[in-house]
C-alpha positions in Angstrom: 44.0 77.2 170.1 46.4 77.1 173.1 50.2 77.2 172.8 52.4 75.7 176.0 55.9 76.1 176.5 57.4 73.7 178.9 60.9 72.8 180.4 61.6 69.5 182.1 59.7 70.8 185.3 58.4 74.0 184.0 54.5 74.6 184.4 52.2 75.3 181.2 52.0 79.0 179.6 48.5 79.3 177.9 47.8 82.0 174.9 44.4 82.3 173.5 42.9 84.3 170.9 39.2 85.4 172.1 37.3 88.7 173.3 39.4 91.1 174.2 37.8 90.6 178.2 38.4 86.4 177.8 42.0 87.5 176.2 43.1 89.5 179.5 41.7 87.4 181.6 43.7 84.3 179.8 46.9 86.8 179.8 47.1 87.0 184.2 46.3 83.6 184.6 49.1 82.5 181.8 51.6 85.6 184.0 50.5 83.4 187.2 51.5 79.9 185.7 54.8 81.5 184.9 55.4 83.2 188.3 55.3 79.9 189.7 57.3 77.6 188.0 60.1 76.2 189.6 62.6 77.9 191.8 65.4 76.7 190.2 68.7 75.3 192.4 72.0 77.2 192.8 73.7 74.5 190.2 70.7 75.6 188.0 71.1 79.4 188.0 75.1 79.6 187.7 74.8 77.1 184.8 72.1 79.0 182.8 73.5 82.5 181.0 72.4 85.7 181.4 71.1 87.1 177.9 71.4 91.0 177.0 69.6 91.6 173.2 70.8 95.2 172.5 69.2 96.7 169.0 69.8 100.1 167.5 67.3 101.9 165.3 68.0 102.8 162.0 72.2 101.9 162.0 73.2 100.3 158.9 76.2 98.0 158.4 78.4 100.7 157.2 77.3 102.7 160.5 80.5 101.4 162.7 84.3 102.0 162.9 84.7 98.4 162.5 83.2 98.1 159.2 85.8 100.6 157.7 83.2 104.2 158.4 86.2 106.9 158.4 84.6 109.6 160.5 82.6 107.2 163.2 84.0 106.9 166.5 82.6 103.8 168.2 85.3 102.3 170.2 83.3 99.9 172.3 81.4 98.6 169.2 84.3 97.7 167.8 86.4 96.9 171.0 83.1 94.3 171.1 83.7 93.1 167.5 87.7 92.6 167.9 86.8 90.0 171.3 83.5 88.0 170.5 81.6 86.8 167.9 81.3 89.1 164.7 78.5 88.7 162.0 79.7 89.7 158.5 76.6 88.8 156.7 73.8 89.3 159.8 69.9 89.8 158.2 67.4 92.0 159.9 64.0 90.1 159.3 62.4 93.0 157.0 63.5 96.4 156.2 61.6 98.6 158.8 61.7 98.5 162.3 58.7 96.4 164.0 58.6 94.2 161.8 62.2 92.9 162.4 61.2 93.7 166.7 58.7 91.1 166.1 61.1 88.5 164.7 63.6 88.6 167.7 60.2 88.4 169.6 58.7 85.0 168.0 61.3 83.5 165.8 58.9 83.9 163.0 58.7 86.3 160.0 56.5 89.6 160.9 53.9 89.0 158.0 52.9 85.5 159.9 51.5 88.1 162.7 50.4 91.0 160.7 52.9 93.3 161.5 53.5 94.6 157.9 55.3 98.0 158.6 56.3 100.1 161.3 53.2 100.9 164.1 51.6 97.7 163.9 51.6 95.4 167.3 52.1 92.0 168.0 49.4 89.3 168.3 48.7 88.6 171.8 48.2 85.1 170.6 52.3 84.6 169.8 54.9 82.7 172.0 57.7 85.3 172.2 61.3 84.7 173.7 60.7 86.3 177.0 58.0 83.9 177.7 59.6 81.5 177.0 62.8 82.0 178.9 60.5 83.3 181.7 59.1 79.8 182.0 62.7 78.3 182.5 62.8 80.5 185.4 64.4 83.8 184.0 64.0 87.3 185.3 62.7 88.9 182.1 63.1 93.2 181.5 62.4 95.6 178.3 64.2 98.5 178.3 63.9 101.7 175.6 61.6 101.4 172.4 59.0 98.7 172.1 57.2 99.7 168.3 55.3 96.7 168.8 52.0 98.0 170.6 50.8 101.0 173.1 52.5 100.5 176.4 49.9 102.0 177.9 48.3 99.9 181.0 45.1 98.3 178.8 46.9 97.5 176.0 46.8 93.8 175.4 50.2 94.1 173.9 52.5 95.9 176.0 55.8 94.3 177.3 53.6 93.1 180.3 51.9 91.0 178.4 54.4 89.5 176.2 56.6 88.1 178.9 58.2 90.8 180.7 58.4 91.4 184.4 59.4 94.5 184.3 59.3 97.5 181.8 60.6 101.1 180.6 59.2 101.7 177.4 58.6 103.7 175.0 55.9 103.5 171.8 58.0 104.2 169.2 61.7 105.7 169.1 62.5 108.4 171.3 65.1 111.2 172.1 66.6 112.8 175.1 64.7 113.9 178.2 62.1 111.4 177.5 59.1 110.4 178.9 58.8 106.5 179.3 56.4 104.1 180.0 56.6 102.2 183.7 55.0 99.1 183.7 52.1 101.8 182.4 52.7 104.7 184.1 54.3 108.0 182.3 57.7 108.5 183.8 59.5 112.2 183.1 63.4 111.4 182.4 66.2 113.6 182.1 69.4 112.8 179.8 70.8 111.3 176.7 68.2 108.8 175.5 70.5 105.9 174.8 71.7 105.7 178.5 68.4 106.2 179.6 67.2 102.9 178.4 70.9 101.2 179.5 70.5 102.9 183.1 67.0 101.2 183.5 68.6 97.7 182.2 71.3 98.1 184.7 69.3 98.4 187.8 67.1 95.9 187.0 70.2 93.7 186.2 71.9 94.5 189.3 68.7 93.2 191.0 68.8 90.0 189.4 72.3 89.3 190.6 71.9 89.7 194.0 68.9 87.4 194.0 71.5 85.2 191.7 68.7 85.0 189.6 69.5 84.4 185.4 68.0 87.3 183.1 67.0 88.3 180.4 66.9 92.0 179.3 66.1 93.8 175.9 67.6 96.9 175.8 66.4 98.7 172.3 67.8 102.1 171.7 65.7 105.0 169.8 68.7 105.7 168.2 70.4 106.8 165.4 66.5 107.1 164.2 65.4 111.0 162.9 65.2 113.8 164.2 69.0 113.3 165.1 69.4 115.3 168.6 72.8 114.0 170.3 74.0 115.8 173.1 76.7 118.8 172.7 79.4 116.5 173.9 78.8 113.9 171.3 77.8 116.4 168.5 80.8 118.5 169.3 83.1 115.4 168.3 82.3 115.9 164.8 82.2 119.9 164.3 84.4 119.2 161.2 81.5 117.1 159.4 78.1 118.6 157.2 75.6 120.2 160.0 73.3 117.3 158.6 75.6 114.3 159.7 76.8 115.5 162.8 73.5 115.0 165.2 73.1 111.7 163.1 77.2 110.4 163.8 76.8 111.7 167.6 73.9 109.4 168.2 75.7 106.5 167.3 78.1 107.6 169.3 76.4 107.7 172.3 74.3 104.5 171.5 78.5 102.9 171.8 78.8 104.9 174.7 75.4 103.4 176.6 76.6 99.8 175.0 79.4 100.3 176.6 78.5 100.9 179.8 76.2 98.0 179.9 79.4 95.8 178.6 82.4 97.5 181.5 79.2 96.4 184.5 79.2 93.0 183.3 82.9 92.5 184.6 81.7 94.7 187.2 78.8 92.8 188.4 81.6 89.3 187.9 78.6 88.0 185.7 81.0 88.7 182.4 81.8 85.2 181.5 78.7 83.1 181.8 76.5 86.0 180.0 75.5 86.6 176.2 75.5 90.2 174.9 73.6 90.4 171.5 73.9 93.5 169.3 72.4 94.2 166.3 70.2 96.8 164.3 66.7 96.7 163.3 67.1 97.8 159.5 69.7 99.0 157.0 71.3 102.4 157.1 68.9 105.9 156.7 69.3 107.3 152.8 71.7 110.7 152.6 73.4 109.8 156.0 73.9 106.3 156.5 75.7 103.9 155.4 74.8 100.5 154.3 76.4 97.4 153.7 74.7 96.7 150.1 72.2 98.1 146.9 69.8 100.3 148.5 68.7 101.8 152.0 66.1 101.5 155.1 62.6 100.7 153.7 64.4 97.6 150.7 64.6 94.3 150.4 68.0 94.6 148.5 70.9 94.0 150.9 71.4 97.5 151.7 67.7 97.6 153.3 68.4 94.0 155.3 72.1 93.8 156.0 72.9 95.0 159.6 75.9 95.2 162.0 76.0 92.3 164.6 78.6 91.1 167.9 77.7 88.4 170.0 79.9 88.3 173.4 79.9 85.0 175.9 83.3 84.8 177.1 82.8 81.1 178.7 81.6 79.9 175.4 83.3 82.2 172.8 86.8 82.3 174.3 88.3 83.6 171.3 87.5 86.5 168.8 86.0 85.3 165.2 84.2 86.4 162.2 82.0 84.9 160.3 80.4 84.8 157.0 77.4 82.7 157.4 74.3 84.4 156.3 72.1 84.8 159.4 69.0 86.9 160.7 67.3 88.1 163.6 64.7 85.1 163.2 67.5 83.2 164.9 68.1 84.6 167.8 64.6 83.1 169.5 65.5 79.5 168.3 69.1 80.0 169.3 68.1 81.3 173.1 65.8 78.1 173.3 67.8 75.9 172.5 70.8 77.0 175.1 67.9 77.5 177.5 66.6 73.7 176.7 63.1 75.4 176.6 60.6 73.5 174.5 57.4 75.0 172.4 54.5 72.4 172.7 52.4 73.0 169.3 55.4 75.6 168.4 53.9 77.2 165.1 56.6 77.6 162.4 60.0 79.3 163.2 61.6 80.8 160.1 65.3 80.9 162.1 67.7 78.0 162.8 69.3 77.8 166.1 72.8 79.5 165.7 74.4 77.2 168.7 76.6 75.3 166.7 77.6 78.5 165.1 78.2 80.0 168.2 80.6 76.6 168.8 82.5 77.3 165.6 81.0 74.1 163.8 78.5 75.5 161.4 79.8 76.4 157.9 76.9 77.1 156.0 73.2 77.9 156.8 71.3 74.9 157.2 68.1 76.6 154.9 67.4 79.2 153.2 65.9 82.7 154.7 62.8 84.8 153.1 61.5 88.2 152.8 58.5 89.6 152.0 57.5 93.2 152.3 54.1 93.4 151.6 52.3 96.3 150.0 50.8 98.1 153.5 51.0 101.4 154.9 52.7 101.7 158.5 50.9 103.0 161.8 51.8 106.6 162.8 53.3 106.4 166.4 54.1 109.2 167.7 56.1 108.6 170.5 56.4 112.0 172.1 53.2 112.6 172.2 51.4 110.1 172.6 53.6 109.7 175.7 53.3 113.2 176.7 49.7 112.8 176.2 50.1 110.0 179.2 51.7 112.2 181.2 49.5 114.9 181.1 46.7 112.6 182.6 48.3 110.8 184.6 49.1 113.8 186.5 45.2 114.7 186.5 44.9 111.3 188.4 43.5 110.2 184.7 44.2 107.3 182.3 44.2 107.1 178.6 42.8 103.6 176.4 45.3 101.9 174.4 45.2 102.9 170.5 43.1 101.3 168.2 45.2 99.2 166.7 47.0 97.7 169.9 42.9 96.9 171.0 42.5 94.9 167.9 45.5 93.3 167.9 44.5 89.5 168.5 41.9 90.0 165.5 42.4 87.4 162.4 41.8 88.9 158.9 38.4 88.7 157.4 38.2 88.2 154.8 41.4 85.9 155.0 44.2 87.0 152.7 44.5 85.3 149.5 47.1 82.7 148.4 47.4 83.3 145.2 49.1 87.0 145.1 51.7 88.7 147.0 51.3 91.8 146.6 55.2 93.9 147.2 58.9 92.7 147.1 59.7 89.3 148.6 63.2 87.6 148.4 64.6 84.3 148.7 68.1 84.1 149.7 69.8 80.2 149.5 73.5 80.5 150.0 75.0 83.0 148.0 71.9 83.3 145.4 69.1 85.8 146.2 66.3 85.6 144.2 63.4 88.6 144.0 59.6 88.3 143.2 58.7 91.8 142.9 54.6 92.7 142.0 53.4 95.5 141.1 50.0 96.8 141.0 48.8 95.1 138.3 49.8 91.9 140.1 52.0 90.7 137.6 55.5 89.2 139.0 59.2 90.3 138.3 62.1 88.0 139.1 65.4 89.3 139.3 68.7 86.8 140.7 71.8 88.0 142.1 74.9 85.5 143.0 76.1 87.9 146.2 79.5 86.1 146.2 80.6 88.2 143.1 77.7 90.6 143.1 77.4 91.8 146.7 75.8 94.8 145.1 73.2 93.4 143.2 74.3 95.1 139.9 73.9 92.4 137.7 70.6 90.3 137.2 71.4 86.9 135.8 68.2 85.1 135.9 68.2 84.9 132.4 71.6 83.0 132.4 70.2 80.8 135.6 66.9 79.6 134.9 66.8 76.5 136.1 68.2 77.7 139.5 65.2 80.4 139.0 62.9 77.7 138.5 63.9 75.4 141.4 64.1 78.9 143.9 60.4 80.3 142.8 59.3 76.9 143.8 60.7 76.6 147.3 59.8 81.2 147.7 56.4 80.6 146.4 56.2 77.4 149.3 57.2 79.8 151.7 54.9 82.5 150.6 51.9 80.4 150.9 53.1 79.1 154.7 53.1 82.9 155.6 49.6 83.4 154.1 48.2 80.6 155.9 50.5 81.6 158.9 48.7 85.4 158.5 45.3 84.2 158.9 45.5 82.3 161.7 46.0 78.6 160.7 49.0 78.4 163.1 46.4 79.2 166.2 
């Protein structure tokens, strides 16, 4: 099955799932399509915004200045959240870090795709947001870690061939001095590893102005993940803390200090007003040194594991500072960007995010539908970034190249046997309003359901299904719905 993504004079984007061979091939003909659709008029490109999706690794809601952290400096985080848009109750799509990369990707939840935990790629077959956009005529970059697929040239699922002109990536998280990925080629850097990836963005965003060209460019920090390594300066800031949180605070602190840089060359570059800046984190905050903004840490499906810090900027459109409370998630940011961009899915296969633009125009109140979770019983992929990259490096330099990993070459493969319908195995949640419902199974398969009402229980302390069970009753019904969709979704009805 083919997917098309079309604007009013935009040409067709074709996906296929095949051989690996017919699958390439079918990848540089779709890139071709895409590099010639229109040329879009001066009206055209001023109109259309520049969109900047910066994600941290591993930052939990409690992780800024803004949200009350006493020992934190992040002054252009929260200079950010005190002048645009700022999301009290912002969702990442699953607990762990790919997963959630793949919902800012598609739109969709990560188990649709297969990408259960960290280390496991994309499917080639998906329509992600930088297609998308590209076929409306954006510039499209990735800059920093991709943890959705070897970047090494082969690989079926690099940033190449998920929509992206041009690329500095890294497999997994990385740290200071690193060596990235070109376009496919191992690249040795020098200095902090948060500007590396916002130096990168800014060059290629500098290029796009002066060709007055609209962009898009993902920016996705390695940091605050472990091993903490900041650099003495931003270490140094915190000599007065536990040796254990100071590496950990100076890495947020030189995440703000990349963001900010990226945010002081928008007025810079006079592209300020007419451009949206995105920010949020992957997962909730690291156990011991993070903090989060519910029950629980990284790796849950209670608040504390989903609940991240999130700012979106666009001065022409969000003229004034505001907060708000509606419950959103990183799902929504590919239907949002669509729907500014006026791109259009043909045979779109289902989004689990709303568009956010009438939130963004202060007239949304209340989520339109509910949001789900599921994280399924799976082991993640061992990436290791460093040296698997060094590994590159090392032959390149020979005049060598290395395959792609195993798991990035079978990447377009559908499950066989198919997964069943009738179990899901791990902790799934579905939250409607205020009311989060859980369906946790164990091993033995059978279910536990627990309810929390977050308006009076942000902490979910106090399990009243018991007291609620026909609101249990009507919320298993629409979760076990949902459930099935991903199942089918998983084994490959939607292609």
């Amino acid at each position: 099955m083919m997917s098309r993504i079309t604007t009013c004079h935009s040409l067709p984007l074709f996906r296929s799932s095949l051989s690996q061979l017919q699958l390439m091939m079918l990848l540089a003909l779709a890139a071709t399509f895409v590099n010639t659709t229109k040329q879009l008029s001066a009206a055209e490109k001023s109109s259309r915004p520049n969109i900047i999706l910066v994600m941290a690794d591993d930052q939990g809601w409690g992780d800024m200045a803004y949200n009350g952290h006493s020992v934190l400096q992040t002054p252009n985080f929260d200079d950010a959240a005190a002048t645009g848009l700022r999301f009290d109750n912002f969702y990442a799509a699953a607990p762990v870090c790919s997963p959630t990369r793949a919902s800012v990707m598609t739109g969709r939840h990560p188990n649709r795709m297969g990408v259960f935990k960290w280390g496991y790629p994309i499917r080639p077959q998906e329509t992600t947001v930088a297609e998308a956009l590209k076929s409306a005529g954006y510039a499209t970059g990735h800059f920093g870690k991709w943890h959705l697929g070897s970047v090494r040239r082969e690989s079926p699922v690099h940033p190449g061939r998920n929509g992206f002109d041009q690329w500095l990536s890294a497999p997994n998280f990385y740290d200071n001095d690193a060596i990235l990925s070109r376009e496919g080629t191992a690249v040795q850097f020098k200095g902090e590893s948060s500007e590396l990836a916002a130096n990168a963005a800014l060059e290629f965003m500098q290029e796009q102005v002066k060709k007055e060209q609209p962009f898009l460019a993902v920016v996705w920090f390695g940091s605050p993940h472990s091993p903490h390594q900041a650099i003495e300066e931003d270490r140094k800031l915190y000599d007065d803390q536990p040796k254990a949180f100071q590496h950990f605070y100076g890495e947020i602190t030189g995440m703000d200090r990349a963001f900010g840089k990226i945010r002081d060359a928008l007025t810079d570059l006079r592209i300020r007003d007419n451009t949206i800046l995105w920010y949020c984190s992957d997962n909730g905050g690291l156990p011991k040194v993070g903090s989060t903004g519910g029950r629980a840490n990284k790796g849950s499906v209670y608040d504390g594991g989903l609940r991240v810090p999130a700012i979106l900027e666009w001065p022409s459109r969000i003229p004034k500072h505001r907060v708000t409370d509606v419950r959103c998630n990183t799902c929504d940011i590919y239907p949002t960007l669509l729907e500014l961009v006026g791109v259009n899915v043909a045979k779109q296969p289902t989004v689990d995010g709303v568009s956010l633009v009438s939130l963004i125009d202060d007239k949304l109140e209340t989520r339109p539908r509910p949001m789900g979770f599921w994280d399924y019983t799976a082991k993640g992929i061992g990436t290791p970034s460093a040296t698997w990259m060094s590994e590159l490096y090392e032959a390149q330099q020979k005049g060598e190249d290395l395959p792609p990993h195993e798991s990035s070459q079978n990447a377009a493969k559908l499950p066989d046997p198919a997964y069943p319908s009738d179990t899901f195995p791990g902790h799934a949640a579905w939250l409607s309003g205020n009311w989060k419902l859980h369906r946790i199974q164990g091993n033995k398969g059978e279910a536990k359901w627990e309810l929390y009402d977050l308006a009076s229980d942000p902490m979910e302390s106090q399990d009243v299904a018991e007291q609620e069970t026909k609101r249990v009753a009507a919320m298993q019904t629409e979760l076990n719905t949902w459930l099935n969709s991903v199942v089918d979704s998983l084994n490959g009805k939607d292609y």
